[in-house]
TORPA-4810 file (N, C-alpha, C, O; in nm, 3 decimals):
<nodes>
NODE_1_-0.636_-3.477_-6.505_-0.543_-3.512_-6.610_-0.459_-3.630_-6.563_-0.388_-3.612_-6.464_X
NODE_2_-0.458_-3.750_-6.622_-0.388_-3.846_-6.618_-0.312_-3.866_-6.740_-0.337_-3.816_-6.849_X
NODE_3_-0.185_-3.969_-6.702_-0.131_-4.023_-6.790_-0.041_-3.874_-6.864_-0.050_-3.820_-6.975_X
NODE_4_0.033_-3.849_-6.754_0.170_-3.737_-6.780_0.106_-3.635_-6.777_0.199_-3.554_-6.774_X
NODE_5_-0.023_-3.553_-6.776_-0.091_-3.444_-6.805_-0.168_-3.452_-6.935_-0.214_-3.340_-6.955_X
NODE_6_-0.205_-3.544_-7.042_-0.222_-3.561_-7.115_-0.452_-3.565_-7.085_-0.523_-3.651_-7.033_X
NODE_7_-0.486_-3.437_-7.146_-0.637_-3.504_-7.095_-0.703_-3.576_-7.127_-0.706_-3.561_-7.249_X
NODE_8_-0.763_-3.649_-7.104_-0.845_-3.777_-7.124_-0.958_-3.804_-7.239_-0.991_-3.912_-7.288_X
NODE_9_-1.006_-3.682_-7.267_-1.090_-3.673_-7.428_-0.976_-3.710_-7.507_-1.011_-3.784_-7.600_X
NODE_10_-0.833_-3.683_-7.504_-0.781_-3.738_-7.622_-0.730_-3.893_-7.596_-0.707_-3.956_-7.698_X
NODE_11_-0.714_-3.945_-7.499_-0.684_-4.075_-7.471_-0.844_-4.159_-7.560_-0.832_-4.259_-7.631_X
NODE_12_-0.945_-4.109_-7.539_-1.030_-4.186_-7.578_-1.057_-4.221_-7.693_-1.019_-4.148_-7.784_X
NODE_13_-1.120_-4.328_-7.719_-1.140_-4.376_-7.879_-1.220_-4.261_-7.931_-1.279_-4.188_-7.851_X
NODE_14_-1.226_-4.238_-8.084_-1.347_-4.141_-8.123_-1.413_-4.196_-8.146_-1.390_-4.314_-8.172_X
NODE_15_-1.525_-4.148_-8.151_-1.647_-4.233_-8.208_-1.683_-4.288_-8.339_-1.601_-4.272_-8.430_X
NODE_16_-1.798_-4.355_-8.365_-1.794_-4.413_-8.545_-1.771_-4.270_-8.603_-1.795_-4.169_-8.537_X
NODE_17_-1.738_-4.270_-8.687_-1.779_-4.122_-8.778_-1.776_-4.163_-8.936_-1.719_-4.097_-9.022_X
NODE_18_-1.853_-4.293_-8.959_-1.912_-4.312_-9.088_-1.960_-4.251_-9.128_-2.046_-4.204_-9.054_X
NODE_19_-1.957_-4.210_-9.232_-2.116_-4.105_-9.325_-2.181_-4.220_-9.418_-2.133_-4.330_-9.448_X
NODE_20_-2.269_-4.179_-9.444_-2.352_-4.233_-9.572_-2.257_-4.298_-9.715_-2.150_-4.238_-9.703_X
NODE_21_-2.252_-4.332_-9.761_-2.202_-4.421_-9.845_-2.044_-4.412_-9.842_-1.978_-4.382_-9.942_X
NODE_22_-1.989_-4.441_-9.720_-1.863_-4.458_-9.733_-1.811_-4.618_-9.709_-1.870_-4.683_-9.623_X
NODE_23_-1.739_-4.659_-9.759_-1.673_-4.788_-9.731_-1.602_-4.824_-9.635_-1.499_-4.762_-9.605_X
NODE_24_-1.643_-4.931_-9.570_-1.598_-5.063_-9.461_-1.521_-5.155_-9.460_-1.575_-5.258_-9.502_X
NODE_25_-1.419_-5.168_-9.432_-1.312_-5.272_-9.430_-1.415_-5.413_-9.343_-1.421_-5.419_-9.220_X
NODE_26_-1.463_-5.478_-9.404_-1.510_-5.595_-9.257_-1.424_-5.763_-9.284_-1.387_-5.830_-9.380_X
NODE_27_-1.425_-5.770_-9.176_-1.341_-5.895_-9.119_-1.313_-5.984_-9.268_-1.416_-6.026_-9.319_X
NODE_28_-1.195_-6.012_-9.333_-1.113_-6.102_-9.398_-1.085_-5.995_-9.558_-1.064_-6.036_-9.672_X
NODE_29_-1.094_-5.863_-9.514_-1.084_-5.791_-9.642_-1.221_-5.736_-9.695_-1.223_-5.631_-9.759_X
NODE_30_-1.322_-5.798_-9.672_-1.452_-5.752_-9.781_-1.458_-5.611_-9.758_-1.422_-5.562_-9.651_X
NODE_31_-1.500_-5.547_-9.848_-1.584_-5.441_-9.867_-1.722_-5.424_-9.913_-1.776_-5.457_-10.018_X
NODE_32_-1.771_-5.358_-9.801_-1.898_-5.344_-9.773_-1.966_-5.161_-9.816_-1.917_-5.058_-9.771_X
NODE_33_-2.052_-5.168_-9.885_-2.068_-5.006_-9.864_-2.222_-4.972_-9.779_-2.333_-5.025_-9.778_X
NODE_34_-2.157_-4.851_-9.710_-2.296_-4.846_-9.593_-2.416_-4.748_-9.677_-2.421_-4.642_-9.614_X
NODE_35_-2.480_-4.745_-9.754_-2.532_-4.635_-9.800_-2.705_-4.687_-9.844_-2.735_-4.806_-9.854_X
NODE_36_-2.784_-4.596_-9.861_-2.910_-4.631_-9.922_-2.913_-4.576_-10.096_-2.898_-4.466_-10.147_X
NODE_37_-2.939_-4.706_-10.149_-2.920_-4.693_-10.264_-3.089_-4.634_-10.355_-3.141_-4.653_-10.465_X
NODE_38_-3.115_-4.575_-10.260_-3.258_-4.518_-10.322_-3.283_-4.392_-10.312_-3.400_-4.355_-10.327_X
NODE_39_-3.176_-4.293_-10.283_-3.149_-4.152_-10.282_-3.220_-4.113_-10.450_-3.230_-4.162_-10.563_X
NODE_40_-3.268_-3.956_-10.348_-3.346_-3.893_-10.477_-3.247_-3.778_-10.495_-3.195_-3.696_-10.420_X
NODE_41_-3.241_-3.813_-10.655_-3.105_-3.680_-10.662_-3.190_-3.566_-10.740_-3.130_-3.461_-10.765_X
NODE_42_-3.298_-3.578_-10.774_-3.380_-3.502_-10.879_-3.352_-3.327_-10.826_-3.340_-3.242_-10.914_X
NODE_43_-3.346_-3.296_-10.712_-3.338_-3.162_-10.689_-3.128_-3.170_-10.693_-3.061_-3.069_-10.675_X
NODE_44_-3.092_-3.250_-10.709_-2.938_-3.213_-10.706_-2.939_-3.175_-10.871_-2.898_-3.065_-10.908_X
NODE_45_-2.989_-3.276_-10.966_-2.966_-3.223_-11.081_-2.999_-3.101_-11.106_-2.922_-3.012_-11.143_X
NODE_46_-3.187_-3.086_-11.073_-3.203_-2.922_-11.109_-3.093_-2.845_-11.087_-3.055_-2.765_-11.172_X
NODE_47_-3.020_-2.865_-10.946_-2.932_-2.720_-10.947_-2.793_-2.786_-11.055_-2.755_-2.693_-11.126_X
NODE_48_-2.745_-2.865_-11.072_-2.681_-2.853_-11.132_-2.689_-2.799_-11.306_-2.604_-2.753_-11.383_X
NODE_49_-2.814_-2.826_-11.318_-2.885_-2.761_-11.458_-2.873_-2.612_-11.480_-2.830_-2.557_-11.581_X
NODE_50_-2.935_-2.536_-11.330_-2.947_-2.426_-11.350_-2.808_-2.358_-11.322_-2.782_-2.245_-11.364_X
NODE_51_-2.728_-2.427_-11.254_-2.596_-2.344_-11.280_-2.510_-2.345_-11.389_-2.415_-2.273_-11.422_X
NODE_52_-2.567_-2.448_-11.440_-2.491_-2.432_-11.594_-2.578_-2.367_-11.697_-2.510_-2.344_-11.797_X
NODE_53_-2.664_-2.342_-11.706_-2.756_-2.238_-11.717_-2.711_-2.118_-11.735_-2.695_-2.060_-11.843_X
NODE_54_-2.686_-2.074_-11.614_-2.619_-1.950_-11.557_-2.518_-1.925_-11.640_-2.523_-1.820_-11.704_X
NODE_55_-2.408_-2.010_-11.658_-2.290_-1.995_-11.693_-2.270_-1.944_-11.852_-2.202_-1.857_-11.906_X
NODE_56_-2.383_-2.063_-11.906_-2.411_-2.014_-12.053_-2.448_-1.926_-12.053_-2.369_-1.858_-12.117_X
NODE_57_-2.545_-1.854_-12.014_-2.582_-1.748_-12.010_-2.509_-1.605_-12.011_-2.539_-1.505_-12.076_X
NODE_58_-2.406_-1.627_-11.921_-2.289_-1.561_-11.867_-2.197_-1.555_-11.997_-2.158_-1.449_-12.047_X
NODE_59_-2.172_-1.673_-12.041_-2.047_-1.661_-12.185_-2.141_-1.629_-12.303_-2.082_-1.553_-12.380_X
NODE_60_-2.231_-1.650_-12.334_-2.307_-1.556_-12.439_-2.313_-1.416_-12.421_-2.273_-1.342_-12.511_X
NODE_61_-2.355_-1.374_-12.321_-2.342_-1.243_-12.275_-2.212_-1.144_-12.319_-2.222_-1.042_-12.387_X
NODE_62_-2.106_-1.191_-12.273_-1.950_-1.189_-12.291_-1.945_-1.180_-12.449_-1.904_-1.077_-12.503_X
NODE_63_-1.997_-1.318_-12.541_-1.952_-1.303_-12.657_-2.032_-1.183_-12.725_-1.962_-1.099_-12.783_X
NODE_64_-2.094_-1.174_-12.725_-2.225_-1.073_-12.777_-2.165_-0.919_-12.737_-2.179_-0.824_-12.815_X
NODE_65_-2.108_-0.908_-12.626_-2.078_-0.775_-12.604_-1.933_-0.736_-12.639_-1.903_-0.617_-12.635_X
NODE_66_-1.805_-0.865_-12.689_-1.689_-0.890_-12.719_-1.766_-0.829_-12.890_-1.735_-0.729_-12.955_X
NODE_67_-1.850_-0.914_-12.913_-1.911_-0.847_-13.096_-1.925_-0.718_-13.107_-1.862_-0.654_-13.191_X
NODE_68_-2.030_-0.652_-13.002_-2.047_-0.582_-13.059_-1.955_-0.441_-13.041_-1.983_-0.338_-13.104_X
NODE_69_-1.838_-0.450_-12.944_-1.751_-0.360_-12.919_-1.629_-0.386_-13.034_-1.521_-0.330_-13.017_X
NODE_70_-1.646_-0.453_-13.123_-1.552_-0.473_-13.233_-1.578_-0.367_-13.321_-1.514_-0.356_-13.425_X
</nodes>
């Protein structure tokens, strides 16, 4: 431990920790974005389909059984 007791993993720089399409400040202001613009989202939609799916499913259910307990 150097530097008052202070340990030395935290004195150090961290490392990049960019992800995938996040934005870059580079030299005179520009912004740059780091990402591949050819991502396949086709299985992100399915699930987003089928959870809304679900949901309808779920509030029909609800209304139908709100009916027929009237």
């Amino acid at each position: 431990m150097e530097d008052g007791g202070i340990p030395q993993y935290f004195l150090e720089r961290p490392p990049d920790t960019m992800k995938v399409g996040q934005t870059k400040i580079v030299g005179g202001g520009e912004m740059k974005k780091d990402h591949d613009s050819n991502l396949n989202l086709k299985g992100t939609f399915i699930s987003v389909m089928a959870v809304g799916v679900i949901i309808i499913i779920m509030w029909v259910s609800i209304y139908f059984l709100y009916i027929n307990r009237l």
